[in-house]
N, C-alpha and C positions, 0 to 999 in steps of 0.2 A: 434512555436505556438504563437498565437497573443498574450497570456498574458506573453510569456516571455519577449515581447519585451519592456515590462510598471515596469517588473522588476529593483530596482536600483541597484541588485547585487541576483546573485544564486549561488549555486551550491549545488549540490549534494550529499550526506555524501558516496558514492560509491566513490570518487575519493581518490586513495589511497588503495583504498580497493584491494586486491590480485586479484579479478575478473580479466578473463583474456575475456569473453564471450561480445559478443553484445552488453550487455545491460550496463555493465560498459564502453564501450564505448561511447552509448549515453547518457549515465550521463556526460564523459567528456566534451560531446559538449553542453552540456544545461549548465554545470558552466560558469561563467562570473565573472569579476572581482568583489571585496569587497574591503572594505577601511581599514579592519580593519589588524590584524599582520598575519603572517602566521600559521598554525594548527604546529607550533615547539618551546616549549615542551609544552604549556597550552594555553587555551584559552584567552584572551584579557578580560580585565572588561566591564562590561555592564554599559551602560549607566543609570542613577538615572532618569529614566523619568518615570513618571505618567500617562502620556496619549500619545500619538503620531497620526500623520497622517496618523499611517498603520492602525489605530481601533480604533473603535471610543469610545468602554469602556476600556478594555483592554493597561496596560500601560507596557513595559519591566519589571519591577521589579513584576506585579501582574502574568505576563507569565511564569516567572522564577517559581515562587513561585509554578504554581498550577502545572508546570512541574514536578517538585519534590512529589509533592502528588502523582500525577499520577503515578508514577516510584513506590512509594512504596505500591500502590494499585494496578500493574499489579506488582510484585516481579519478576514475573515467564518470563516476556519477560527483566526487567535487568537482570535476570539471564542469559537468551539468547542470550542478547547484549554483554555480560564482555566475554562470549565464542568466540564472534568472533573475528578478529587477532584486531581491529582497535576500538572496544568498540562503535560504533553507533557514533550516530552525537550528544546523549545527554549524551556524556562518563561517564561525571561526575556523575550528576544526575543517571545514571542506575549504575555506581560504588557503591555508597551512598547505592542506595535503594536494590541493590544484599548483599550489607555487614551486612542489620542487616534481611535478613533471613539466618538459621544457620542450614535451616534441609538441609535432602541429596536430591538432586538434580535427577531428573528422566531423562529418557535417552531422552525424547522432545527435553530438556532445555540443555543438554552437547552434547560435540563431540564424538563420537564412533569412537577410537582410541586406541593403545593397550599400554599396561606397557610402553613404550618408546617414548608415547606422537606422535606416527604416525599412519596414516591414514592402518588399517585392510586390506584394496582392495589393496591401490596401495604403501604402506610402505614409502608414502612421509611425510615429515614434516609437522604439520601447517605453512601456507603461514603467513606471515608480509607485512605490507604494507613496498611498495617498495617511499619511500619519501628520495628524493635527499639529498645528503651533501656533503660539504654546499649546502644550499636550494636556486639556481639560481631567480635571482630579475625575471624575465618573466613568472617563473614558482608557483611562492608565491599563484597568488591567486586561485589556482586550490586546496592548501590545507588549504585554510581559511573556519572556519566555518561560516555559516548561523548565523544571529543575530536574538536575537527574532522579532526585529521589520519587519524583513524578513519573519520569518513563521507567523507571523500576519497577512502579507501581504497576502502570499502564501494560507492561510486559506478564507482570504475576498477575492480574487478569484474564490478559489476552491466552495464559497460560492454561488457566480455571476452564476457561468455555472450552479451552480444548476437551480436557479432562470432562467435562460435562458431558460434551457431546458423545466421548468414546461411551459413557456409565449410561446413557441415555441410550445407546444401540447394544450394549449388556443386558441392561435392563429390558428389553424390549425381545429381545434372546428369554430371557428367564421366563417372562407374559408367555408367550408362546409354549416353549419348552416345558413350563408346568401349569398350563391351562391354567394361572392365574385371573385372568379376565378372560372374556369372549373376544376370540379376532377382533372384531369391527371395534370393540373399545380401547383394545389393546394399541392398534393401529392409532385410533382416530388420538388418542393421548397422546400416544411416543412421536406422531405425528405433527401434534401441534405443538410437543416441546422441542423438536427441532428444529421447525420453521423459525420459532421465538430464539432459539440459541443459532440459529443460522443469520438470521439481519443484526444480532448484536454480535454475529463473528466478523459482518459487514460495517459496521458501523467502526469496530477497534479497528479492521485494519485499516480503514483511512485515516483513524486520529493519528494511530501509529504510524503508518508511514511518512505521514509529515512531520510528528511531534518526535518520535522518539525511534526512528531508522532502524539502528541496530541493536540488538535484544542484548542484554545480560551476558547470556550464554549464547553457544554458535546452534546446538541443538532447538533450543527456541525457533530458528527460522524456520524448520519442517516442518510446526505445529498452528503455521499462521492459516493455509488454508485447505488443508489434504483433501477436504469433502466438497471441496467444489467440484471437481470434474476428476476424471480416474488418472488424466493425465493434466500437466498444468504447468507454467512456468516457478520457479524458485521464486523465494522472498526478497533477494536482489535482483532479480528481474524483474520482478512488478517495484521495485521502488524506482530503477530505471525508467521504466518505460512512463511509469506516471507520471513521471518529474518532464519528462518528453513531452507528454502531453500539454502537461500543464507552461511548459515553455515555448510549445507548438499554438496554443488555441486561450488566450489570454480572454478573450471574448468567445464564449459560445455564438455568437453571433455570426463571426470572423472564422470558423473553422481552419487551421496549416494557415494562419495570417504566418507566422515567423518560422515557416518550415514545417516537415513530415509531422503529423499527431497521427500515433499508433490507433488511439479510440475513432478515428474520424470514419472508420467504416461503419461502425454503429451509427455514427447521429448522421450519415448522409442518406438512411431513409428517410428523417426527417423533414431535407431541406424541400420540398415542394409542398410545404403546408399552404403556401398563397395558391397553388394549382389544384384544381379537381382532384386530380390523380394522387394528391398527399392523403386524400381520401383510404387510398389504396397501398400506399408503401408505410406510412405511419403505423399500421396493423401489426406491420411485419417484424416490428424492432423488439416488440416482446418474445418471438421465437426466434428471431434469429440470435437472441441476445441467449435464449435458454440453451440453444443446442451448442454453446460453447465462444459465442464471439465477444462474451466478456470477459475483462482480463483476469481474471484468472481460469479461464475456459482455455479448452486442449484446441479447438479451433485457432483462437490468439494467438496460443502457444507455437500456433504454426507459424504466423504471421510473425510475429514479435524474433523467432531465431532464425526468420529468413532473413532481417533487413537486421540487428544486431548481434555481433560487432558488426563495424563496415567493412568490407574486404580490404583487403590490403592492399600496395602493389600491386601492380601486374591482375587486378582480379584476384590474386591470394588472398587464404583465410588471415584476421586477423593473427599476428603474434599472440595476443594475449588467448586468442581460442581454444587452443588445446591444453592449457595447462593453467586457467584461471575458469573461464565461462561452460567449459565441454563436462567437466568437472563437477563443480555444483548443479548442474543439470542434471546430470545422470542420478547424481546422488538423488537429489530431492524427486524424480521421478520412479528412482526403485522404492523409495520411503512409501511415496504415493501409491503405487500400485503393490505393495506388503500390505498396508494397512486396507484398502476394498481388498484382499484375497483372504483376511483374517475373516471379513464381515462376511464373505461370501462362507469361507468354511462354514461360521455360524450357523448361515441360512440352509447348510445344506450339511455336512457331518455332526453337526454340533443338534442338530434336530433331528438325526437319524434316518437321514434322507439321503439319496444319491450325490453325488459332487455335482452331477451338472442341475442338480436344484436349487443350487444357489442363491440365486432369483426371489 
């Protein structure tokens, strides 16, 4: 992706991680060297800066700081991070903020595993990251972590493509609006710059949600994926639920080995590729993945606030539902559906057209 290449250092908090599937794979290829010591036994000190050239308020010691708020304002995903074998990429911080909640834990947030600490389906261990020893010099900076002045960076990025994409559908408004090119050119460009600005909106946000969680600013999370579907889960719900996954389905292989993975209704068209008939459902994962059952599709969306939080008591709504998770929902869905009713005006007042030609 073109903004890896303006990177002065990435990687990934999956590497290391027991994933054995695809996508820890391409996390390995998107890490790139760091300067800093290797992820053995703790992290390196952060540097005492104020402000830096990755942001332009935001200084290392103020990112630290609201990291840790953050942590102990979502409890419920440090809980979810210390469950997994490697502790996240913000170990510490989600260690800290998991240690002073003290109630019992819901099956979301833990691994479903039996008396003997293994996996119920397939009676395997929890996986460990597999990290060298001794830690070979070529192989160091593949488990160095991210420095904040990295996920500052990583964030005014992931910022840029937003901003991109809005001037890219401005832009495409003006083509039209003053018959600057012909339709079909006009289209077939504005077209193929946003398909290009849509896989590299896909690509940040997985480095991001593993590398660098929580943005700068709170506003940042709106901007992570408005254009994927007109309805869609918030930015701390997709770090939730991925972290789920990722502590649910250790092996692609092994799909729910260690409990519920939210993604497993996607890949279970897959599982009859030794059968004729995978013939036949394998097809199906490209549309059914388009009309929203990816995560961050309005289908998921349904899924994903049916089964979290857990209910309470009694079948009661979580405590924390009405007044931490009901919340950032609403918000980041009226965000979402403001911004498609701007583009639709475009499509239709802003080209002196009816309203319902929005289209």
């Amino acid at each position: 992706p073109f903004w890896l290449k303006h990177l002065p250092s990435l990687q990934s908090s999956c590497i290391g991680h027991p994933h054995t599937n695809t996508e820890s794979t391409l996390d390995s290829r998107l890490s790139m060297a760091a300067a800093s010591e290797p992820l053995l036994p703790g992290p390196g000190k952060v540097k005492n800066a104020k402000h830096t050239r990755f942001s332009l308020f935001y200084g290392a010691d103020e990112y630290l700081d609201q990291l840790t708020k953050k942590y102990e304002e979502y409890d419920e995903l440090a809980t979810l991070l210390q469950a997994s074998p490697d502790g996240g990429q913000d170990a510490d911080q989600a260690k800290a903020a998991a240690g002073k909640d003290s109630e019992p834990k819901s099956k979301m947030l833990t691994l479903d595993v039996d008396e003997n600490k293994r996996s119920k389906t397939t009676k395997r261990a929890i996986p460990t990251p597999n990290i060298p020893e001794p830690m070979p010099s070529n192989l160091a900076f593949l488990f160095t972590k991210i420095t904040p002045e990295q996920k500052m960076y990583m964030w005014n990025i992931y910022t840029l493509i937003f901003v991109l994409e809005c001037l890219t559908i401005v832009l495409y408004w003006a083509m039209i609006k003053y018959e600057l090119l012909p339709f079909a050119w006009a289209t077939g460009i504005i077209g193929t710059a946003l398909v290009v600005l849509g896989i590299q909106n896909v690509y940040i946000l997985h480095d991001v949600a593993h590398g660098a969680t929580f943005p700068p600013y709170d506003w940042q999370t709106y901007i992570t994926h408005p254009f994927a579907d007109f309805i869609s889960i918030p930015w701390i719900d997709i770090i939730m639920e991925h972290n789920r996954h990722h502590n649910s389905t250790f092996d692609l292989l092994n799909h729910c080995e260690f409990g519920w993975d939210p993604a497993n209704w996607l890949y279970y068209l897959q599982e009859w590729t030794t059968e004729w008939y995978g013939f036949l459902t394998v097809p199906l994962i490209l549309p059914w993945h388009m009309v929203g059952a990816n995560d961050t599709g309005g289908v998921f969306a349904i899924l994903w606030w049916l089964n979290f939080p857990d209910s309470g008591p009694g079948g009661k709504c979580d405590k924390a539902f009405y007044n931490k998770w009901l919340p950032v929902r609403v918000k980041h869905v009226v965000f979402v559906l403001s911004l498609w009713t701007l583009v639709w005006l475009l499509g239709s007042w802003g080209l002196d057209r009816p309203l319902i030609d929005g289209w």
